[in-house]
C-alpha positions in Angstrom: -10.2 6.7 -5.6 -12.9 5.6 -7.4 -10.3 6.3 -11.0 -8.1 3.6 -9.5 -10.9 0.9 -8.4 -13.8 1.3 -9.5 -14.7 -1.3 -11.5 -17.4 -0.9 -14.8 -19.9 -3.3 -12.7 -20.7 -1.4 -9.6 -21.9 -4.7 -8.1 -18.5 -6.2 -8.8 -16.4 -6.9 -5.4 -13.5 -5.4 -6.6 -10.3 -4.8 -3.8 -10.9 -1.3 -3.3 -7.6 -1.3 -1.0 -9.7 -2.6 1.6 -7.9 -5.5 2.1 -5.4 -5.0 3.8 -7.2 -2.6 6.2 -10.2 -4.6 7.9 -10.0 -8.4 9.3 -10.4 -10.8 7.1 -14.6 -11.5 8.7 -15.3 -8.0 7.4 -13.3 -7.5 4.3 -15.3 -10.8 2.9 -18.7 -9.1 4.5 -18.5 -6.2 1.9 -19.5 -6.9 -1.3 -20.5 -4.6 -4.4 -21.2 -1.3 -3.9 -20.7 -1.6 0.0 -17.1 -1.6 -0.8 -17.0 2.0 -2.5 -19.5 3.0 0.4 -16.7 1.9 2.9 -13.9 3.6 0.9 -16.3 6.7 1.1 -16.1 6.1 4.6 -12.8 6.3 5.2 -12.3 8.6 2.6 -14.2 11.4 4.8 -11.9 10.8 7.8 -9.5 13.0 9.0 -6.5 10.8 8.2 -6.8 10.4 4.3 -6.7 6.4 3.6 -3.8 6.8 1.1 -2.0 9.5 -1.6 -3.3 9.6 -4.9 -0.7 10.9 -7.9 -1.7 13.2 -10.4 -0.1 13.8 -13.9 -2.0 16.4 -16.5 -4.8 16.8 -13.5 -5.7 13.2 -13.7 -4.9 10.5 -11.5 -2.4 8.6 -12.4 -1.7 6.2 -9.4 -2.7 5.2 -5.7 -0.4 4.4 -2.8 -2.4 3.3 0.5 -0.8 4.2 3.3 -1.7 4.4 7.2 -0.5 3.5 10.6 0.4 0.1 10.9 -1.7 -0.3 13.5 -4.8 0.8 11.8 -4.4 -2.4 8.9 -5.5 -5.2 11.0 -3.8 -7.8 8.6 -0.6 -6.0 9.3 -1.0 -5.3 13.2 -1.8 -9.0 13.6 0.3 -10.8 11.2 1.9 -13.9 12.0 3.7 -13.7 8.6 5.3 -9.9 8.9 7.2 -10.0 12.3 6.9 -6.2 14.2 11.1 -5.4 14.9 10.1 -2.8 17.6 7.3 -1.0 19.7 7.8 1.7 17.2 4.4 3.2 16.4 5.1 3.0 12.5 3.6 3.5 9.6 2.6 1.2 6.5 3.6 2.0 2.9 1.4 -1.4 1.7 -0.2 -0.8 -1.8 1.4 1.2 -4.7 -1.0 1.3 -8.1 -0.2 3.1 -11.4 -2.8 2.9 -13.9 -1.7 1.8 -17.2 -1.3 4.7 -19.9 1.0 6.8 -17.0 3.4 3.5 -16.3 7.0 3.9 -17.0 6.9 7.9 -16.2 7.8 8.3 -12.2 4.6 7.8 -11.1 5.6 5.0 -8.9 8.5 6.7 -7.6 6.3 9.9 -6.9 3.8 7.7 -5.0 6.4 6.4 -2.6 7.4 10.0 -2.0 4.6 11.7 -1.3 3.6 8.3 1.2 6.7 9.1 3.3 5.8 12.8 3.3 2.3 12.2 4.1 3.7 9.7 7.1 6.4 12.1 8.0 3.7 15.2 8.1 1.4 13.0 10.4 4.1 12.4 12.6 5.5 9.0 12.1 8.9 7.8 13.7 9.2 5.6 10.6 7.3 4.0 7.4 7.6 0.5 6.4 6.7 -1.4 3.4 6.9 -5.5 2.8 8.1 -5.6 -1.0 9.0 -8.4 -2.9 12.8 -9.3 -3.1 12.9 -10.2 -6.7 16.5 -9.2 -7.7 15.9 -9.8 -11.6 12.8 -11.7 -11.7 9.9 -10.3 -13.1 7.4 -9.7 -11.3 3.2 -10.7 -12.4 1.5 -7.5 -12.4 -1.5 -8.4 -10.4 1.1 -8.9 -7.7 3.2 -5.9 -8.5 1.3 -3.7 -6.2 3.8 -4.9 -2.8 6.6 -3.2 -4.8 10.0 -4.5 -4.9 13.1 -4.2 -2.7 14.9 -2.1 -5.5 12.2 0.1 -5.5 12.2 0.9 -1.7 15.7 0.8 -1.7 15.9 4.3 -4.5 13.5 5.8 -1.9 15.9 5.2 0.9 14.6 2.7 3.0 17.0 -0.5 4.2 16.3 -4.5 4.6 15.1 -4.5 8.4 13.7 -7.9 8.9 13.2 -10.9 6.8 9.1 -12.2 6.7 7.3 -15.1 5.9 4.7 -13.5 3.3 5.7 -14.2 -0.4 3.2 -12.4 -3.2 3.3 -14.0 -6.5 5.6 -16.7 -5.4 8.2 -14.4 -4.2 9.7 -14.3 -1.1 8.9 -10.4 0.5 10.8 -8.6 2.8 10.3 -6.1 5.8 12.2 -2.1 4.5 12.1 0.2 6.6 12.5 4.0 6.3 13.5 6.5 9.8 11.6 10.0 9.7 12.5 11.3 13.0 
């Protein structure tokens, strides 16, 4: 984790992943190195916080993914409506680290997230992407994904949202496991 976040000034309050996993009130409480502390945290549960990607034995990318109702921005959003009571799962943050971009990575990560989901015993994984259709997307906003990468994984348009990253417009995708 701390490959994909870590910044070179520990006291920076870099993202972390965190979030889209705590309310806003403590997210904005956890500044410098409380951030890595929290990640360590999380890291150390059961449930792993995310899949990490590996190429050559070093990591190449980061995909945070959990129950929906464990990412309080998510469970509670006004923005991204809920289409069922389906206990689902969240595919939210996809991160290749530049030097392995361009090789599968992203592709991989989105894989092993529905495996991990499908292993843990999720009805379904869902992601909110971007739907760009040919406009590029900024790369600080990349990390939502786009509908046409969802779409090579196998998930389907299941809801329109309100949320746009980056000026774009995202959507709700939506893969079955069962």
């Amino acid at each position: 984790m701390a490959t994909m976040f870590a910044s070179k000034n520990p006291e920076s309050s870099v993202c972390w992943c965190l979030s889209w996993r705590l309310s806003s009130k403590e997210n904005r409480s956890l500044t410098g190195t409380a951030r890595a502390d929290k990640v360590r945290e999380l890291c150390a549960l059961e449930r792993a916080p995310g899949v990490l990607a590996f190429v050559d034995g070093e990591v190449a990318g980061w995909a945070g993914v959990a129950p929906r109702s464990d990412l309080h921005p998510f469970a509670n959003s006004k923005k991204i409506p809920h289409v069922d009571d389906l206990p689902v799962w969240t595919l939210w943050c996809i991160r290749v680290r530049p030097g392995f971009r361009k090789q599968g990575v992203t592709r991989a990560l989105i894989d092993g997230a529905i495996e991990y989901a499908r292993a843990s015993g999720a009805p379904a994984i869902e992601g909110y992407p971007v739907d760009n259709g040919d406009q590029r997307v900024d790369q600080t906003m990349a990390f939502v994904g786009t509908r046409a990468m969802f779409e090579r994984a196998g998930f389907t348009k299941a809801a329109d949202t309100d949320s746009v990253s980056g000026g774009i417009p995202r959507i709700l995708m939506r893969l079955p496991l069962a």
